[in-house]
Every structure is written in structure tokens, then in C-alpha cells.
N, C-alpha and C positions, 0 to 999 in steps of 0.2 A: 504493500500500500504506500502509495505516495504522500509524505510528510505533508500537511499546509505548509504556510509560507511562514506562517507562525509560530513557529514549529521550529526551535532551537538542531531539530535532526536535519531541518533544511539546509543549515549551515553546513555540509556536508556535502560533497561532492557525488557523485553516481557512485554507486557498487561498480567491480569489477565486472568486467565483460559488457560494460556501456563506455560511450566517448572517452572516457578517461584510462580504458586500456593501455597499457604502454607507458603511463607517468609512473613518478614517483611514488605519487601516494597510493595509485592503480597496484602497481607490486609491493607496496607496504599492507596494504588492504587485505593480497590473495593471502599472504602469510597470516595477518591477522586470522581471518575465518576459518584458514586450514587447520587454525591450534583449536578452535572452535570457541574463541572469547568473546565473540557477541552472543552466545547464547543465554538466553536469560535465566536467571535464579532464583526462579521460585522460593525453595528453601529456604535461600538468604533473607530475601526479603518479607517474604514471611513470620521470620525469627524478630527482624530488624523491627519492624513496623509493630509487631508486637512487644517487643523493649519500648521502644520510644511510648508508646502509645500506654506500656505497663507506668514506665516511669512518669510519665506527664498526671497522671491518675494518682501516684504514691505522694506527688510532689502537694498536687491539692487537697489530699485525704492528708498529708499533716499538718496541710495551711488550715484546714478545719478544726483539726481534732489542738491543735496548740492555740485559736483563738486570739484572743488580747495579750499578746506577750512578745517583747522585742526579742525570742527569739527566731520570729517570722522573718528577722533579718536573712539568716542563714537560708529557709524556706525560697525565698527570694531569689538569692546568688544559687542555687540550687536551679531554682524556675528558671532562670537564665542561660543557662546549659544545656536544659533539657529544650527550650524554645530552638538552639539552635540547632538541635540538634532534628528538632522537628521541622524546623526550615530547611536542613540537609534532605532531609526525607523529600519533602516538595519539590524539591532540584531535580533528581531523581527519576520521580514521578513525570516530570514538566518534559525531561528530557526521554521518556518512555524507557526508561529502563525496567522499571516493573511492570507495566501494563504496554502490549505492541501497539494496541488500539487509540486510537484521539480520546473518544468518548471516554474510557475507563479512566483514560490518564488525566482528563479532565477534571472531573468526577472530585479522584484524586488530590487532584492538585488545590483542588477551592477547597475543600475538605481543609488538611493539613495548612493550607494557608491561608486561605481568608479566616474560616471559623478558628482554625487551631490556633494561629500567632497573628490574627488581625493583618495581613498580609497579602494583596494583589492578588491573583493568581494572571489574571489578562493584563496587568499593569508590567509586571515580572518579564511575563513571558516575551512580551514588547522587546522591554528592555535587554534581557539578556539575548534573545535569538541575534537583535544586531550586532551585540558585544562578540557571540561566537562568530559570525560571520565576517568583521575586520577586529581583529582582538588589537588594542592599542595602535588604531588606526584612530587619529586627532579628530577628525570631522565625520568619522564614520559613527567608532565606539562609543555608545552613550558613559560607559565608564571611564572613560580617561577626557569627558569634557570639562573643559575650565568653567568651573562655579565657584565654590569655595576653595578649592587649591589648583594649583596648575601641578599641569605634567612633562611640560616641555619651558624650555627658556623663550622658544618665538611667546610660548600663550604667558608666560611671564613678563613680555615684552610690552604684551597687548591687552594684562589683566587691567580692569576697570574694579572700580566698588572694593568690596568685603575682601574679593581677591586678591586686590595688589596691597593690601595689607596683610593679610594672613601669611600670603603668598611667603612676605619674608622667615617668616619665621615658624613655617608648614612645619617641617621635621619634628621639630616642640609641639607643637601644636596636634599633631596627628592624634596622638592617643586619646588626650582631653575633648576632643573632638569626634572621637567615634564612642565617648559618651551620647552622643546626643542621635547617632547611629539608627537604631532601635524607636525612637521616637519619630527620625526622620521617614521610615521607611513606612509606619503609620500615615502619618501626612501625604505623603506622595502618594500612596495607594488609593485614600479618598479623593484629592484630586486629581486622579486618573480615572475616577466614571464622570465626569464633566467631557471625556473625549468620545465624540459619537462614534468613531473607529471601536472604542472597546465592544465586544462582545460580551453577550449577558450582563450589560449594565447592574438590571436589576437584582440580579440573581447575586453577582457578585457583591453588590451594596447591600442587602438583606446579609448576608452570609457576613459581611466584615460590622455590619452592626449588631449582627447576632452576639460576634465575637466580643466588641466593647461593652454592649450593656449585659452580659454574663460577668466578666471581667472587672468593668467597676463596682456593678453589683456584690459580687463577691468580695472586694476589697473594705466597702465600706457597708455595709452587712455584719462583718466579721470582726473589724478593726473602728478602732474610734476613726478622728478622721485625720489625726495625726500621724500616725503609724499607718494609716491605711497612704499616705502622703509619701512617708519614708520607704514601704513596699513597692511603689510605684514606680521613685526614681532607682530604687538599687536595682529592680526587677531590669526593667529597662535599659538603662545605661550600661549594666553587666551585659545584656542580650547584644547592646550596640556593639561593645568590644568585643565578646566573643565572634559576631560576625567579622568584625573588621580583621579580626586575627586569622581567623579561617581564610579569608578573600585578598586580604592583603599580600602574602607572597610569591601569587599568582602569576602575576604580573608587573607589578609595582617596581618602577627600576630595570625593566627590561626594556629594549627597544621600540620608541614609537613609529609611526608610519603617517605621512602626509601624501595628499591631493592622490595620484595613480600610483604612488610606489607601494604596492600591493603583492608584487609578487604571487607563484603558485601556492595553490592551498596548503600543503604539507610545511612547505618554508613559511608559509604565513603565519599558521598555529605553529610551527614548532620554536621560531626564532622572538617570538612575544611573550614566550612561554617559558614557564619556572618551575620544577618540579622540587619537593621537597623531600629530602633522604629521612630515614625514621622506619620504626616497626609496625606491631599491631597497635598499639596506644595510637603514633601518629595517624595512623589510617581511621582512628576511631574519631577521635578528634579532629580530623578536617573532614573527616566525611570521605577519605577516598581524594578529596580534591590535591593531597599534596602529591596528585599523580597525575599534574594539570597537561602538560604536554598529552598524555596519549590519551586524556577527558576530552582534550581539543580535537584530536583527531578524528575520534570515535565516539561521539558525544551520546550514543546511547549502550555503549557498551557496560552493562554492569557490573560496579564500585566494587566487588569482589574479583575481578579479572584484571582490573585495570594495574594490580601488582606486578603480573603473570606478562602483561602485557608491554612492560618497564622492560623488560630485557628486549626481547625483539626491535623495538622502536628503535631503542638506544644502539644495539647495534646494527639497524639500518640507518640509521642516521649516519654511523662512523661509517659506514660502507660508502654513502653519498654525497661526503662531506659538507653535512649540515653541523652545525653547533651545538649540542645537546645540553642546555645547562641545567644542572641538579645543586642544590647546598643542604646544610641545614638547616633546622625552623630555625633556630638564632641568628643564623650569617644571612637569611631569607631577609627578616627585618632591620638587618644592618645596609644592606642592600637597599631595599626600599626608601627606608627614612636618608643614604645619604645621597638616593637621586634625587629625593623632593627638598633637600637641602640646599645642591650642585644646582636646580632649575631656579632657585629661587635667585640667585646672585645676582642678575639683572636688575631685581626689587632690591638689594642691599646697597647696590654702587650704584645708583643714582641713573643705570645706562636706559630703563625702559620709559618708555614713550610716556610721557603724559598727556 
């Protein structure tokens, strides 16, 4: 079945034995299938979806059962792990790696994200399908566009507003900033059914307000209105950095991409792309994503292969010489914060345009 357009899987060039026979990615592709890692994992996901879905349930049955007591703090920073990890889930889903079909993964997808963490699913899905299809492409990738930080020294050049102040002093700035992460991601989702392009407006607006008035209700029902105050922001702002941790090593600090300098698909995602070294903890904790290069590739291939699949890429890659780069989660974020540092320079010496 042919992905929509909508459809993060779109990102993704023909299978083998269509036009792309004979490329790079065409014989990185025959090898992928012949080890059999796009087959899907029921199993897995099954287990998976029943963790997350157990622990999201243990997390509110002790926000219940402890009541009026600071130490709902912990309950909180607890909820925030689990959120993201329910967001990983959505990803997932979004990208059909659990369900082959639209519908189901639909379904899915609003499920887990709108009701489950107040969260888009057709706002997302926008979003991310462009980002897989030019990944750190300036004018393409919604993710690397200049709002609040820049990612290049030209958009440093040509920051206006909040940005060319931030701008200098992004690096510092980053963390304290993806507090707000998590609340942002709220916001934007509601003003994304104001766009008559979203599909199921309504459906999805009922579903993310289902998600808020459960959610506040629960807060202040249970907690004075104090504490229900303090739940709110650790809950949240923990959700924002968690996210930002998971998604930041990605790409962040890896080569941008301007006007037609695009390149073929396989250099496109592999050269924008960061993969992060680690065992089963890291894989738990990013969700699978610190295996970002062959996520890009194979954007439905499921989170339990994508290990499996680190060896082959990497050594087709040295066979075609492309550039393969891997770190660890630490040197990942040392990386990131000192390109949004290096971009900033422009806004420090006086050189960008007023």
C-alpha cells in the first residue's frame, strides 16, 4: 500500500526493484530486507505498549492513593518519563511501525497522543514527515527553522526579535529552555486545528481536550491549588527536557543544507545524521532513536531491529564512502551545544545585520 503524503514512510524513496534500482540506497535497501528487519514485531510491541500503558496507570494510581502531600513531587518527575516515553510510543505508531495500515496507525496515534500527553497527532505528523524528508535542510526542515535559536551563522546573520538575543547566548540557554519544551508542544498542537489543511479537526480537538480537562481535573480535585500548581510545572518542564534530550543528539550540530544542495536520499539522511553509541538502557531511553541514521533510512522499520541494522548501514556506508558518525550520549550534547554556540558568534561580535 502506498504511504499518503502525510505519511513520514513517504519520506522514503521506492523499495527495491522500482526507479531507484541501481542506487545506493536501492542496494543498501536489498541487504536490509534480505536480513528480514522490516518485519514487524508484534511481540515487541505488544510487551512495549503494555509497559508504557502499565506504567502510565501505576504513575496515576499513586498520584491518587498519596493525595495532598509534597511527595506528588517525585509522582511528577516520575509522570514525566513515562509521558515521554508515551510520546516515543506515538512516533512509532505515526511512522507504522506497529500497525502496516493508515487507519490503525491512526487510530493509534491520536490515542497515545492527543488523549494520552495532550499532543497533535495531525499537527506532528505535518511536522515531522517534512523534517524526515530534508532532515536539516534550513528552508525545508521545520526543525532547524530560526524562531527562538538559530542553526546556522547566515540565520544568525538575519535573526530578528527574541532571536538575535537568545541567539547569543543559545548554548546556556538550551536547557533552561527546553523547560518550557513540554508546555510548548501543548500550545502549538491547539493552534494547529485553526489550519483547515488538518484532518479531523474535530476529532482531534475533542481528543486533546478530553486530554486537558481529565488532566486539570485530576490535579486540582486531588491537590489544593498550590501543589496542584507545583505538579504542573515539574510535571511538564521535566516532560520538556526529557524530550529535548531524546531529540537533541539527532541532529543538532550536524551539517545543515541550503536552497538545492540536497543531495541523494541515502547521503541526505545519513550525512545530517547522528547516531548515539550505548546498550539496552540507551535504547530504552531514547526510544530506539539513538539509532537515528538507519531511523532515517528506514523510517518504518521497527525500534527493535534498528540495533541489528547499525552494523550493515555502517558498513555500507565505509564501503561507499559516506561518513558514518556515531558518539556518545555525552560527546552527542557536547556537540550540539558547541555548534549553537560557534552559530551564535555573529550575534556576539557585532558582525550580523541589523
Amino acid at each position: 500500500m502506498t504511504p499518503p503524503m502525510n505519511s513520514p514512510a513517504a519520506a522514503a524513496p521506492a523499495s527495491p526493484g522500482t526507479a531507484e534500482t541501481g542506487s545506493d540506497y536501492a542496494r543498501l535497501s536489498r541487504r536490509i530486507t534480505e536480513a528480514g528487519l522490516l518485519r514487524r514485531c508484534p511481540r515487541h510491541y505488544t510487551l512495549r505498549l503494555g509497559a508504557v500503558g502499565l506504567a502510565l496507570g501505576l504513575c496515576w494510581a499513586a498520584f491518587l492513593a498519596l493525595g495532598d502531600s509534597w511527595w506528588q513531587v517525585v509522582v511528577a518527575a516520575a509522570l514525566a518519563l513515562v509521558f515521554g516515553q508515551v510520546a516515543l510510543v506515538a512516533h512509532d505508531i505515526a511512522h507504522r511501525q506497529v500497525f502496516r495500515l493508515r487507519r490503525p496507525s491512526e487510530i493509534g496515534g491520536r490515542i497515545f497522543g492527543n488523549l494520552g500527553i495532550g499532543m497533535s497527532y495531525g499537527w506532528w505528523m505535518n511536522k515531522h514527515t517534512r523534517h524526515h524528508a530534508n532532515p536539516n535542510h534550513e528552508e525545508l526542515d521545520p526543525d532547524v527553522a530560526p524562531d527562538i535559536l538559530v542553526w546556522s551563522t547566515e540565520q544568525a546573520r538575519n535573526s530578528r526579535g527574541p532571536a538575535r538575543f537568545i541567539g547569543r547566548y543559545q548554548a546556556y540557554l538550551f536547557l533552561p529552555l527546553l523547560l518550557l519544551e513540554g508546555f510548548n508542544l501543548h500550545v502549538s498542537s491547539v493552534r494547529a486545528l485553526r489550519s483547515p489543511s488538518m484532518r479531523s479537526r474535530r476529532l482531534e480537538g475533542a481528543l486533546l481536550l478530553g486530554h486537558f480537562a481529565l488532566y486539570l481535573s485530576a490535579l486540582f480535585v486531588v491537590l489544593p491549588p498550590g501543589k496542584a500548581v507545583v505538579f504542573l510545572l515539574v510535571h511538564q518542564a521535566l516532560f520538556g527536557v526529557y524530550l529535548g534530550a531524546i531529540f537533541a543528539p539527532n541532529h543538532k550540530g550536524m551539517p545543515t543544507l541550503t536552497g538545492d544542495d540536497r543531495t541523494d536520499f541515502l547521503r541526505r539522511q545519513v550525512l545530517t545524521s547522528r547516531n548515539v553509541s550505548g546498550g539496552l538502557l540507551t535504547d530504552v531511553a531514547l526510544g530506539g532513536l539513538n539509532h537515528q541514521i538507519e531511523h532515517h533510512l528506514f523510517p518504518s522499520m521497527p525500534t527493535p531491529h534498528l540495533r541489528r541494522a547499525r552494523a550493515i548501514v555502517r558498513s555500507y556506508c565505509a564501503e561507499i564512502g559516506v561518513p558514518y558518525h556515531e558518539t556518545g550520549l555525552v560527546q552527542s550534547y557536547r556537540e550540539a551545544l558547541r555548534h549553537l554556540h560557534r552559530v551564535g558568534v555573529p550575534l556576539r561580535d557585532g558582525s550580523a545585520g541589523s
